[in-house]
C-alpha positions as CSV (number, residue, x, y, z in Angstrom):
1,X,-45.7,-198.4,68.9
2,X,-44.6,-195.0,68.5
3,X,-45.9,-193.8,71.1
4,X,-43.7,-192.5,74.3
5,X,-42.9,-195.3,76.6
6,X,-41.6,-193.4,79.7
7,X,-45.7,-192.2,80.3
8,X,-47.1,-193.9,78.2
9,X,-48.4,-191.5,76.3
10,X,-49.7,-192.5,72.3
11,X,-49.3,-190.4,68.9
12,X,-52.4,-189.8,66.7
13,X,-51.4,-192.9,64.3
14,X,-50.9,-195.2,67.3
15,X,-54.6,-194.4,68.8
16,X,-56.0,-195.0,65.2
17,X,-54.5,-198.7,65.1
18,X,-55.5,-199.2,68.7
19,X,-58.8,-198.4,67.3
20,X,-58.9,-199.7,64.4
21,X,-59.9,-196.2,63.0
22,X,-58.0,-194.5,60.4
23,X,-56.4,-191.1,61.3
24,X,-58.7,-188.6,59.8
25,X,-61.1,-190.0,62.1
26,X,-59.7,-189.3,65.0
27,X,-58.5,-186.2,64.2
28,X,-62.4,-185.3,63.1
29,X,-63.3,-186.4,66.1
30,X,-60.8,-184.0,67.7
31,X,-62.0,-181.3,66.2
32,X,-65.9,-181.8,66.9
33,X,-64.4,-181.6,70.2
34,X,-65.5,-185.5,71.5
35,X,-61.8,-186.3,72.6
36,X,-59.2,-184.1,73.5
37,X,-55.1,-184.8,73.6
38,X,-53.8,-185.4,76.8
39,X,-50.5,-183.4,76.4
40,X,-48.5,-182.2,73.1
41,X,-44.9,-182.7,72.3
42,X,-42.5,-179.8,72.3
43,X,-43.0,-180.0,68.4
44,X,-46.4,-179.8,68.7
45,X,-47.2,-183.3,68.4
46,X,-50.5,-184.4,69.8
47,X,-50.3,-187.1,73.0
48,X,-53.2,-189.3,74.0
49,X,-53.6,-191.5,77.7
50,X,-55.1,-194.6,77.5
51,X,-58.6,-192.5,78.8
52,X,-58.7,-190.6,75.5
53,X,-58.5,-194.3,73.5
54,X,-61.5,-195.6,75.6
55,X,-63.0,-192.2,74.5
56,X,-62.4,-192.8,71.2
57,X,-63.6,-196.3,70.7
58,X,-67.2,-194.8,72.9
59,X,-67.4,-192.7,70.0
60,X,-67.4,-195.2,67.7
61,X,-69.8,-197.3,69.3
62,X,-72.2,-194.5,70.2
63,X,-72.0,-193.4,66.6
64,X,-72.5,-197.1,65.1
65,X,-75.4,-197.6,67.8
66,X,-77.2,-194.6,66.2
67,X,-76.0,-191.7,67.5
68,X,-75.2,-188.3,65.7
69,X,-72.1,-187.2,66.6
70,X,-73.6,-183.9,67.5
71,X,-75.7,-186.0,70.2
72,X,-73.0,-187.4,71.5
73,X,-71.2,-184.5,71.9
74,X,-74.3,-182.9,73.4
75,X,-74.6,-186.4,76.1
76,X,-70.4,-185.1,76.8
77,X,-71.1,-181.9,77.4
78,X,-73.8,-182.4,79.6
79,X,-72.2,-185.2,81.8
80,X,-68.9,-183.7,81.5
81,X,-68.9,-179.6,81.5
């Protein structure tokens, strides 16, 4: 893992094999705004928490289920101002 083991804090590619997602997904998903990077690095890496994983794979599984994506974000929004 590549991630950083003193807070255990993960890099883009490691949420994507956690998630068995590729990369441009979760960085689409990033940008539509349905998970957001817990911290970056001082070289502008993005960080994710094990929260933003679980978000993730939700995602996923809202998205396989049926959802849009815009619904979804819409259902994140609402719950989660």
């Amino acid at each position: 893992m590549t991630g950083h083991p003193e807070n255990n804090l993960l890099r883009i590619a490691d949420v994507a094999r956690l998630t068995n997602l590729s990369r441009h997904t979760v960085q689409y998903y990033l940008m539509l705004g349905l998970v957001k990077e817990t911290q970056r690095t001082p070289g502008g890496h993005r960080l994710f928490d094990h929260h933003a994983v679980q978000r993730v794979k939700l995602v996923h599984r809202l998205n396989h289920s049926g959802y849009t994506l815009q619904e979804i974000r819409q259902t994140f929004l609402v719950n989660h101002p």
